[in-house]
N, C-alpha and C positions, 0 to 999 in steps of 0.2 A: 753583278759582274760589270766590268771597265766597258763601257761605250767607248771606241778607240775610234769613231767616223768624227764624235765630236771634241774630239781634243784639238786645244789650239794650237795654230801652224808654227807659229813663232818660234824661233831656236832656242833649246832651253840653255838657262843661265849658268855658268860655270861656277861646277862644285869639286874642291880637291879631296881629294883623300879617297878615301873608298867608297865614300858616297857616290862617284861618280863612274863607280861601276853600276851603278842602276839603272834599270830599264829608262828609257827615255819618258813615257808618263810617265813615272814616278819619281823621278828628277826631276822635272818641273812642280810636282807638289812637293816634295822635300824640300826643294829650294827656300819655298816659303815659307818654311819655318826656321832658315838659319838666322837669326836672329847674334845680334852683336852685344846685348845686354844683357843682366842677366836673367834667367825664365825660368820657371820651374817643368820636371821632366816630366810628360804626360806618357810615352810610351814610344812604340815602333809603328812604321808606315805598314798596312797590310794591302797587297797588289796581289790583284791574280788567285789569292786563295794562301798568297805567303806570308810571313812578317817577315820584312825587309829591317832586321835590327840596325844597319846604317843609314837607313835616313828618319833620325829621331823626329818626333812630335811636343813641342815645345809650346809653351803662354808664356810672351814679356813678363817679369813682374813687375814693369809700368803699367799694364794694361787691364791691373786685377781689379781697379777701381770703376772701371766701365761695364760691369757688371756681369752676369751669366744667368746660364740654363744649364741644368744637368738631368736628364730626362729618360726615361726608360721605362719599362712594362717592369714589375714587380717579378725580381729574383733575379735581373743582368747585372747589377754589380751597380746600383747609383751611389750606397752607400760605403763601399770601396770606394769609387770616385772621389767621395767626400774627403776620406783620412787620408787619402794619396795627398790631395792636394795641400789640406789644412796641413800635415806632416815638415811638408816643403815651402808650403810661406812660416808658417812657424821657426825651421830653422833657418830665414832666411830672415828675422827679426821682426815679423807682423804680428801681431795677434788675431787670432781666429774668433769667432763663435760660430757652435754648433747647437743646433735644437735637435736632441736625441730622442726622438720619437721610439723608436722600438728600443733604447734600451740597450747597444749595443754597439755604442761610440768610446764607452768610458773604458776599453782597454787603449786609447790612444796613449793614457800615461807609459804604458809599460812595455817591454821589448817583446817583438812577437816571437812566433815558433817558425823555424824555419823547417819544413817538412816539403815532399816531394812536390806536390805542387806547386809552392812556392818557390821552389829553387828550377823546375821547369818556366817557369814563367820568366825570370829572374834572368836566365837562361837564353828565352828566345827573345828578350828585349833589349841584351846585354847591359841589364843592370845590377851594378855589384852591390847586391841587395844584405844589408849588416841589420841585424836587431838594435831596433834605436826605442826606446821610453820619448814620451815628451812631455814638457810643463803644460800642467791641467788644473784647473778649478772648476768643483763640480757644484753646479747650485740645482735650485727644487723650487718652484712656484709654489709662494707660499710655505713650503718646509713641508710642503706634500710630496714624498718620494725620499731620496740621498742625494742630501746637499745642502748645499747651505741657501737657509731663504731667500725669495725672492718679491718683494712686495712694491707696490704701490700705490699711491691714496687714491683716492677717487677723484681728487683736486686735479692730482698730476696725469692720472690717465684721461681724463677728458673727456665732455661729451658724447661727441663721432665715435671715439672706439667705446664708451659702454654701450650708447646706441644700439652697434653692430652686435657684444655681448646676450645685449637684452633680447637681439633680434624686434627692436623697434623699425616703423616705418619713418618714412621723411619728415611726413608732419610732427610725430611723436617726437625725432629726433632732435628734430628745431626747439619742441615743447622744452625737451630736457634741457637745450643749452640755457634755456631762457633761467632753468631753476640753476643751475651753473652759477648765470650772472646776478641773480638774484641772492643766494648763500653769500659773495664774493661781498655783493653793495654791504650784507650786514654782518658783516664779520663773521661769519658760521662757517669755519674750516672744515670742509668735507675732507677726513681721514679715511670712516671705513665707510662699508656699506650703511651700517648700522643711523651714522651720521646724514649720508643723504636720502635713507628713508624715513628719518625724524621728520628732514624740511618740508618735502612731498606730505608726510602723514600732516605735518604741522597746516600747511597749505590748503589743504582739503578739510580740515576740520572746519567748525565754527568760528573759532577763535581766528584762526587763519586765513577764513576767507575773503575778506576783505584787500589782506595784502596780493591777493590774484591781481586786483584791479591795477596794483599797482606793474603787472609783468604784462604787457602788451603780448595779446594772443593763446596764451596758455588757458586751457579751459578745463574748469574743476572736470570735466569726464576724462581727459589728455591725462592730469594729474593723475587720474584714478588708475589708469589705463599702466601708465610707468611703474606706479606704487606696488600694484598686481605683478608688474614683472618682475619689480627686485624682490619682493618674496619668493618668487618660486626661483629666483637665481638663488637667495639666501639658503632655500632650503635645500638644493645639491649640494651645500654645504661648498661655494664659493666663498666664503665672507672669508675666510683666512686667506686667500690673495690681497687681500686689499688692508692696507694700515699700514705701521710706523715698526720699525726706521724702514723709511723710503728704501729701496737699491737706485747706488750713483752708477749709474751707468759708466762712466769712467773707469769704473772695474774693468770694464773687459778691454782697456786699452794697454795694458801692461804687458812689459814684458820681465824674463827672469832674469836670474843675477848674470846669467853666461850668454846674455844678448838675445835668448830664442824666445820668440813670442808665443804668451798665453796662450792656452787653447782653451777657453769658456765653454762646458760641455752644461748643458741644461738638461735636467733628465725632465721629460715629458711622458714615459711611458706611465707613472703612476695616473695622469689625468688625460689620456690619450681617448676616453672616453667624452669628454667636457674641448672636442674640436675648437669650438666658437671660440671658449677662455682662451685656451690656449696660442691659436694663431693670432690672436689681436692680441693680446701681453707683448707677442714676438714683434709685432709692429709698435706696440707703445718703445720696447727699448732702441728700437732703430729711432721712430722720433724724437726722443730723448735727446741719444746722441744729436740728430741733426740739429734740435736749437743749440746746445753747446757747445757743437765744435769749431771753430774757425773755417774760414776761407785759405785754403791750400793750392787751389789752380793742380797744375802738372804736376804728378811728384814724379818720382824713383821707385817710390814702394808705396803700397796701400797704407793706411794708418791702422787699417780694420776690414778683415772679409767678413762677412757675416752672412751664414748660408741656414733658409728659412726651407727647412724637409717639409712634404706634404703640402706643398706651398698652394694649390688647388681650396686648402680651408680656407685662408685665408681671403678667397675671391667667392666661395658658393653664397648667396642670398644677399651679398654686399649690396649696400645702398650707394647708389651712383655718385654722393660726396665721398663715400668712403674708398670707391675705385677712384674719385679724382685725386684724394690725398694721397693715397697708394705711391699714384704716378706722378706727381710730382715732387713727392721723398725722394724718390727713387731717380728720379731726372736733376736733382738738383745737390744731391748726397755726395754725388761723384767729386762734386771740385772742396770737399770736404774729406777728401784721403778714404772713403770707407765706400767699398765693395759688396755688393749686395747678387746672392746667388740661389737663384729658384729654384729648388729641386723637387720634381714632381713627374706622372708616368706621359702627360702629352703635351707641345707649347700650347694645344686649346684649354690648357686648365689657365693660363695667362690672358689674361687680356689685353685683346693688340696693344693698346698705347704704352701697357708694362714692355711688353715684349719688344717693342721697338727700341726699348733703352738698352736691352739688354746686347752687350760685342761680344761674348763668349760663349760657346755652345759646346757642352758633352752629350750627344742623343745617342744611349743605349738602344738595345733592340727594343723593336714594337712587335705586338702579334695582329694577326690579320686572320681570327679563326669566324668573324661576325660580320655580318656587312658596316654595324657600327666601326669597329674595329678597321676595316680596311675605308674608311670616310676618313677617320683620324690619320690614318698611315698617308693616306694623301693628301694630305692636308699640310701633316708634316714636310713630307717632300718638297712642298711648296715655296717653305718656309727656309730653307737653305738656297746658296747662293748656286750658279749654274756651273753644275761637276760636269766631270769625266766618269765618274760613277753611275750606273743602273741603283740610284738609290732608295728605290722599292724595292728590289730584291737582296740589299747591303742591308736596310736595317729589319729584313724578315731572317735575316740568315748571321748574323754577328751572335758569337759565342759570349758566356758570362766573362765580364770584363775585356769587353770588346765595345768600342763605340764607335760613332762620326763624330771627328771634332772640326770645328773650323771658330778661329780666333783673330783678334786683331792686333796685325804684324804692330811692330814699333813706330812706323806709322801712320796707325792708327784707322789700318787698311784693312777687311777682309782677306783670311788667310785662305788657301786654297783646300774645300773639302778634302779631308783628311780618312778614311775607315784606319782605327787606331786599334793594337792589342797596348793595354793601357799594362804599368809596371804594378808589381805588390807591394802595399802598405808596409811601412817599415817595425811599426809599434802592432799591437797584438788585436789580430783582428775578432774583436768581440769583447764580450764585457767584463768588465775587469770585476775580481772576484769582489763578495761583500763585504768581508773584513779588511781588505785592501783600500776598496771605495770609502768605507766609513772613517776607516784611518785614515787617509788624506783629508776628509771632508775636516775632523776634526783638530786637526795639523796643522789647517787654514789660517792665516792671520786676518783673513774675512769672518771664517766663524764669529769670534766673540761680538764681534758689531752689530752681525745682522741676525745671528743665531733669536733673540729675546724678543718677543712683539713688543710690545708698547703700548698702552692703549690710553691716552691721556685728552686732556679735557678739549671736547672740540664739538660739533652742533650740537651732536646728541646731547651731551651732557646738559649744554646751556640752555635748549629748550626744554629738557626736563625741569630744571633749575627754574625757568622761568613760566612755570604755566600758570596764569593767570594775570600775568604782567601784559600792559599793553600789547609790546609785540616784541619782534627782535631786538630795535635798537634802544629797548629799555634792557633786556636784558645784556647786550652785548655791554653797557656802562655799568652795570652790576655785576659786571666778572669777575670774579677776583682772580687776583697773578695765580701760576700756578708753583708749589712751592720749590726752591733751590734744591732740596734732595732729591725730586724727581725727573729733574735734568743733568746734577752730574754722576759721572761713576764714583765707586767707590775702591779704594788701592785695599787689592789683597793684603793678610798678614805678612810681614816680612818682608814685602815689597816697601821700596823705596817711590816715596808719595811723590808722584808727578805734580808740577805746578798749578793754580787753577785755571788756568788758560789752556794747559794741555789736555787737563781733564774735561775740561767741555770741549773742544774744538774735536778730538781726538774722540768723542761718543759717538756711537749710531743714531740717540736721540739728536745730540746739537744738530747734527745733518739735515734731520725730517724739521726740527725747530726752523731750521735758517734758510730752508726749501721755502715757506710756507708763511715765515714771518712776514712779507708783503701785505696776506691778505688779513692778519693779525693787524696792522697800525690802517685798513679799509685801502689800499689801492687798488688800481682796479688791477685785475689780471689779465698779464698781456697773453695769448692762448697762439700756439704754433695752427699749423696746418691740421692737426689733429684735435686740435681744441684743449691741448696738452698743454697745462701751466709751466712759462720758463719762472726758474727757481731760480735761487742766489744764492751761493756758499758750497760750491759745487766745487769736487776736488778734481781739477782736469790733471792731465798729466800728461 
């Protein structure tokens, strides 16, 4: 309930229209959200126990790039939150990505149902709520689940984030970069798994050990120790995450032909069991992005939202390089047009330095049935700027799809704690049927690129090729090319034959080819914050 002894004296700002028949607190928090550019509609002011539909709750859409929190105790509505918003930068020309954890994003494509509920809601927020569809592409990690695949070599994931996959320590993790740079010096392209537990095997052998000497600090038990773990990654049957053709992250920058941006729904519920994979993939494609993208400064509009559900995997057992990369993606992404939003049940699943980046806040309700549970709640509380709100007793008592929001105005100001009944999703809340899902997937002009693995000559191959041969850079000059059919496509019957330049450029292989050809002619690889190889031949857009 409203503390009314500590509201500020100051007179509040003049507001015309029928806004300004509201209560005097709640005019001065509506105030702060009239915004003069354009925003997306988050919902009504709730005062007193009412929703006040005239003084709306609004986010600049300059502001979506300074990042967020979308927070709440499991069943208030975070993942409503989600489609409200992607729905509205969507049709406002951004592109979204979503990580659909449960399974229940992919009716974004399609128009919802409007039923009593909905039109109640619709109702007390006064919004004139129409059944809208939106543009969707649905991909799958690794082609595990509906969608179209999602991969990456083990070159371009790096390091730090297998590291974290492995659940190695610090020292191990240092070990592993070392075999990183070590692959790089002799030409032995790590594609899949397959490839960089040949080098490791190769390393710890007899034949191989020797070349230890040559890697400062890796020590044949360190090797052994790694080797051990990509096995037992291998045998959850991980290794189809990883190989050719690469995903160009560039994908998820598009928009459709009638100007509304992408909405990249990644279904995660088939591997929602496999956490670790999952939330470090989520962080390999945010990295991605960041070596690629240019330098943007201030925009108008985000270039990219990209909202990481469950966002707490992403931090439990983290090795303290992989919390500092975290936080400086995330600190330095922004002036690269792309908007990064944690959604998860408390800001302690964050860690302060993340959490300090973050200027957007939706906190659903929290429950206080545990003394744990009520540490968090206060903790929470903490954590927001100084209200007019009792907000320990606001966020024990907000209904589903009810939050506190507070955002940063246009400039670039903390907005005035908000308790918000947020509006309803416009496209169909839940998942969209599976003959539906599958026909889009297939419908994709992504499909045919990435749909086919690939699985072409890279360590493995070459150290099998080569055993008995001095070492690597005897076999690396006994490679032979690999042959021209297995890098272009081939033109369907009937089809009119594309040029050969179209036909390689325009492959899923040419892509992983031209990612990767650096470390094919031996330079060295230049490695992002994540330890993540920047590529060449990247389709920005």
């Amino acid at each position: 309930m409203p503390d009314r002894e500590t509201m500020p004296s100051a007179p509040a700002p003049e507001v015309s229209g029928r806004a300004a028949a509201l209560p005097q607190d709640a005019l001065r928090i509506a105030s702060g959200y009239a915004f003069t550019g354009p925003a997306l509609q988050l919902g009504a002011l709730l005062w007193d126990g009412q929703c006040l539909p005239d003084a709306q709750i609004r986010v600049p859409l300059a502001v979506l790039n300074r990042h967020g929190l979308v927070a709440g105790a499991t069943g208030t509505g975070k993942t409503k939150t989600l489609q409200l918003i992607a729905e509205q930068l969507s049709a406002q020309g951004v592109p979204v990505f979503l990580a659909d954890i449960k399974g229940d994003l992919s009716g974004i494509a399609a128009p919802g149902r409007q039923d009593a509920r909905v039109a109640g809601r619709a109702a007390d927020v006064h919004q004139s709520w129409s059944a809208t569809g939106f543009p969707a592409e649905y991909y799958a990690l690794g082609g595990i689940g509906r969608g179209i695949p999602v991969r990456a070599t083990v070159t371009g994931f790096g390091p730090v984030l297998l590291s974290k996959v492995l659940r190695l320590n610090r020292t191990q993790e240092q070990s592993l970069a070392l075999i990183f740079h070590y692959a790089d010096s002799k030409g032995l392209e790590l594609i899949d798994l397959k490839d960089l537990r040949a080098v490791v095997t190769f390393l710890t052998s007899d034949e191989g050990r020797p070349e230890l000497k040559t890697i400062g600090g890796l020590s044949a038990a360190t090797a052994g120790v790694i080797l051990r773990s990509l096995t037992a990654f291998e045998a959850q049957g991980a290794s189809g995450f990883f190989g050719e053709p690469e995903f160009d992250t560039g994908e998820l920058l598009r928009t459709a032909e009638d100007g509304r941006g992408v909405v990249s729904v990644l279904e995660l519920s088939a591997v929602q069991d496999r956490p670790q994979l999952f939330s470090t993939f989520l962080m390999w494609l945010l990295a991605d992005l960041f070596h690629d993208l240019p330098e943007l400064g201030d925009v108008d509009k985000p270039r990219l939202v990209f909202f990481l559900d469950e966002a707490h995997l992403l931090f439990d057992d983290a090795s303290e390089a992989f919390l500092e990369s975290i936080t400086q993606t995330v600190r330095l992404i922004r002036s690269k047009g792309v908007g990064v939003f944690f959604v998860t049940q408390t800001p302690k699943d964050v860690p302060a330095d993340v959490l300090a980046q973050l200027g957007n806040r939706v906190q659903h309700a929290l429950r206080a049935f545990t003394p744990d549970d009520q540490k968090a709640l206060n903790a929470t509380v903490k954590t927001f700027p100084k209200s007019p709100y009792d907000l320990e007793e606001v966020l024990t008592t907000l209904g589903t799809g009810e939050a506190v929001v507070t955002v940063l105005s246009e400039k670039g100001a903390p907005t005035p704690v908000a308790a918000t009944r947020l509006r309803a999703p416009e496209s169909l809340m839940g998942p969209l049927g599976q003959d539906a899902l599958e026909r889009a997937v297939a419908e994709s002009g992504l499909y045919e690129r990435y749909a086919q693995a690939v699985d072409r000559e890279s360590a493995y191959e070459r150290l099998e090729r080569g055993r008995g041969a001095k070492g690597p850079d005897e076999m690396r000059e006994a490679a032979p090319r690999e042959p021209r059919e297995s890098r272009e496509p081939r033109a369907s019957q009937g089809e009119e034959r594309p040029s050969a330049v179209e036909q390689v450029v325009g492959s899923g292989v040419f892509q992983s080819l031209a990612r990767s050809v650096g470390t094919q002619i031996g330079r060295e690889i230049t490695r992002s914050l994540f330890g993540t190889a920047r590529r060449s031949g990247r389709r920005r857009r």
